[in-house]
N, C-alpha and C positions, 0 to 999 in steps of 0.2 A: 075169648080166653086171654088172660094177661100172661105177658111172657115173666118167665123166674127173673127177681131180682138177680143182677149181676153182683156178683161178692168183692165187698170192698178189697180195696189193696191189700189190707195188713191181714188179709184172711187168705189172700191168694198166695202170700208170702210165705205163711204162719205152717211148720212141719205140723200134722196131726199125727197121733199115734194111733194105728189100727191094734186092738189087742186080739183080733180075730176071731169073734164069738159072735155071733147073729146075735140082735136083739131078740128081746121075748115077745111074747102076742101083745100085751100091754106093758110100755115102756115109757121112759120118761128123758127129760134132755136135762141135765143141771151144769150151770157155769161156778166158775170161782174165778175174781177177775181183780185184780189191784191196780185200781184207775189211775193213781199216782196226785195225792194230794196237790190241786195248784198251789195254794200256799209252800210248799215244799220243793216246787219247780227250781233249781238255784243252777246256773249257768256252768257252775263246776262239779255239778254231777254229771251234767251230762256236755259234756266238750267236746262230743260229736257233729251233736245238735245243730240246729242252725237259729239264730234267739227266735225268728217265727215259729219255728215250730214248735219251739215252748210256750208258747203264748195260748190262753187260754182261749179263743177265737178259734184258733187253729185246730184246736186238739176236739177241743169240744164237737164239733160236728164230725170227726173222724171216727171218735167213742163210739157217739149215737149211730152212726151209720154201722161199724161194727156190730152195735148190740140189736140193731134193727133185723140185720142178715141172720143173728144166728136163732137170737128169740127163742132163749130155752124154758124150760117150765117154770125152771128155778134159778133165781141169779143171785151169789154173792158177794156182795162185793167189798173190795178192804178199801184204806184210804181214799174214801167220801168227803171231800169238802165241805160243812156246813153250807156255806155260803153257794154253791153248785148243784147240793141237794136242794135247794128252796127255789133256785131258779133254773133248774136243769133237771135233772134224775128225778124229783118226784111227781114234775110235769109231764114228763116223758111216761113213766113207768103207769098213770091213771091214763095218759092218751089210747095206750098200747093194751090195755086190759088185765094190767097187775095191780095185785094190791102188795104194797112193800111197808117194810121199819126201817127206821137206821137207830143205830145207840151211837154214842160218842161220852168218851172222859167229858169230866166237865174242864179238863184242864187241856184241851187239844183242841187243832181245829180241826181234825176231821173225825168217823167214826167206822163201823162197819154195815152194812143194810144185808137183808134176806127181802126178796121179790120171789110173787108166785105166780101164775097165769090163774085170773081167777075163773078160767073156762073150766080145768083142769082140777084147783085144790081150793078150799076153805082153811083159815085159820080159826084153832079151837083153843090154841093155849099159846103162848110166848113166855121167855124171860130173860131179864137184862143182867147180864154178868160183871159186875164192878170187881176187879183182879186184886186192887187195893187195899190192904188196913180192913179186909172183910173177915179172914181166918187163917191162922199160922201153916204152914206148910214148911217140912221139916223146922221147924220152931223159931219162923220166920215169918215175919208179913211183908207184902209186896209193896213199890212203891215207883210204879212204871208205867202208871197211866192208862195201860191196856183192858183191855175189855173185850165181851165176846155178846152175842142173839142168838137166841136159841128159839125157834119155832117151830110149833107142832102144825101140820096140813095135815087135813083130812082129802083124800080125793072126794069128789063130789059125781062120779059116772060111774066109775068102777065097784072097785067094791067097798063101799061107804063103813066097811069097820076098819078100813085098812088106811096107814095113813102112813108117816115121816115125822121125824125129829129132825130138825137142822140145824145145826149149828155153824155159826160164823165168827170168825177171830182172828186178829192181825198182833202176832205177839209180838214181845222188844226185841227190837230191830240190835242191837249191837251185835258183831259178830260172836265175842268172846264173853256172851251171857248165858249160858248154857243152863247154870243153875235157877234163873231166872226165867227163863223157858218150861226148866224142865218144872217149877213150882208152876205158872200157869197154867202147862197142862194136868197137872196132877186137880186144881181148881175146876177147869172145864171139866175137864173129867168127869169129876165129881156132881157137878152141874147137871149135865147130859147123862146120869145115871139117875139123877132125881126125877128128869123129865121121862125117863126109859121107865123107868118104875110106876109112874101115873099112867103110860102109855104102854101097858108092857107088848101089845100087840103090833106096834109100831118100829117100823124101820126105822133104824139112827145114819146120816149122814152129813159127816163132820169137813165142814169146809175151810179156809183160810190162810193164810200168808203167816207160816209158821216159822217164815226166820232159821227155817233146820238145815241140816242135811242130812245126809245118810249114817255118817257116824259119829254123829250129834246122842245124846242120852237120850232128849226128846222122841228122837226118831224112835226108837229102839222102844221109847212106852207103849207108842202106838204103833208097834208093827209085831211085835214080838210077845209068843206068849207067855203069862203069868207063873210063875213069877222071874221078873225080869233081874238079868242077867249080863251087867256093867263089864265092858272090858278097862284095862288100867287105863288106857287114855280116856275113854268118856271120864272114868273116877278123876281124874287128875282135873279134866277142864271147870268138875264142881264145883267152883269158887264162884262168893258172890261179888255181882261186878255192877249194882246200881248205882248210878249217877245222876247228873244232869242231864235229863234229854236233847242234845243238842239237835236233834234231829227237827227239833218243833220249840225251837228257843231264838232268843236273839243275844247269850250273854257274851257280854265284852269280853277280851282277854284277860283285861284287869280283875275283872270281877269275883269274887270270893266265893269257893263252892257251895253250891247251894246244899241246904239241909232238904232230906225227903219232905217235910212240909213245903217247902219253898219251890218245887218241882213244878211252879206253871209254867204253861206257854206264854212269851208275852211275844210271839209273831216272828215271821223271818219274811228275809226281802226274798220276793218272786218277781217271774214274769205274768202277770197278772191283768195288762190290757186286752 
């Protein structure tokens, strides 16, 4: 008999929260995890650091060995590197016995992925959320690059009419976007009621790196019930605040603000060997 995997550092590290309820008779494990784009890796975000440990060699097998230990049913994950999903994450995830997506803007390098353990669920339906220039929300269209996966799992042992909606999303990161938040989730939303609807026997859970906090507007969509109920400060923060994604850019100081069409990525310097 093999002894239990000993759990990585950052797990042994890592506070969990007990919320004190025993699991049910059949249960399930789901992650949500933001691997943190290499391309986006940049020395003065993180000034802790040591530059090895930003370095994609580094991190890369720390990841794996983490997601190796905890191996949940369902894994989502936000900022995907294109470039580490084709030579990392999708080798990994068919080694291990999942079957996964990832979507990405066409204008970013990375995206978001939903993985399943396919011992456990079958996929029966998917859809790709583009956030973008798709439909006005409060009488606006978006222009932020963000996007969301939405996947339907059927379990395949249990009880075969019962299944999951999933959804995953990494919205715009600016801190003082609120408005731009709160319009993509009003999108998913929207989204993930169309898939509730085809599935109406279907559990919905909604994952992702939502950029909120507590007294954020967003927060308050999804947490509070309808019809919701804005205090003056969320009302105040409602301005829209879309720009230049510097977050996944390389533009000069010089350079002249870009127009929402002009909003691509053309790369940033990383730690990348």
């Amino acid at each position: 008999m093999s002894k239990p995997r000993p759990p990585p550092e950052s797990c042994v590290d890592r506070k969990w929260l007990n919320l004190g309820t025993p699991p049910p008779t059949s249960s399930f494990t789901v992650m949500s995890y933001n691997v943190l784009c290499q391309k986006l890796v940049k020395r003065t975000m993180f000034p802790y650091a040591s530059k090895a440990s930003l370095k994609w060699k580094t991190r890369r097998p720390l990841l794996l060995a983490e997601l190796s230990y905890l191996k949940p049913d369902i894994m989502c994950l936000q900022e995907v590197y294109t470039k580490n999903w084709d030579d990392t994450y999708d080798h990994w995830f068919k080694r291990e016995g999942y079957g996964a997506q990832m979507f990405q803007s066409v204008y970013k390098s990375h995206g978001v992925s939903v993985s399943w353990n396919k011992e456990r669920f079958e996929v029966v339906d998917q859809l790709c959320v583009r956030m973008d220039g798709t439909e006005q929300v409060c009488g606006e269209k978006l222009e932020t690059d963000n996007v969301a996966l939405i996947v339907v799992l059927r379990f395949t042992e249990e009880d075969k009419d019962a299944g999951l909606v999933v959804s995953n999303t990494h919205l715009y990161w600016k801190p003082s976007a609120c408005f731009e938040r709160l319009q993509q989730q009003v999108l998913l939303q929207r989204a993930v009621r169309k898939m509730q609807d085809k599935y109406p026997k279907y559990a919905c859970i909604s994952c992702g790196d939502y950029n909120t906090t507590p007294d954020d507007a967003g927060y308050a969509l999804l947490t509070m019930p309808r019809p919701v109920t804005l205090n003056e400060w969320q009302l105040d923060n409602l301005l829209p605040q879309t720009q230049a994604d510097e977050e996944d850019s390389d533009e000069s100081d010089s350079a002249k603000p870009l127009s929402y069409s002009e909003m691509a990525a053309a790369g940033t310097c990383a730690e990348t060997d």
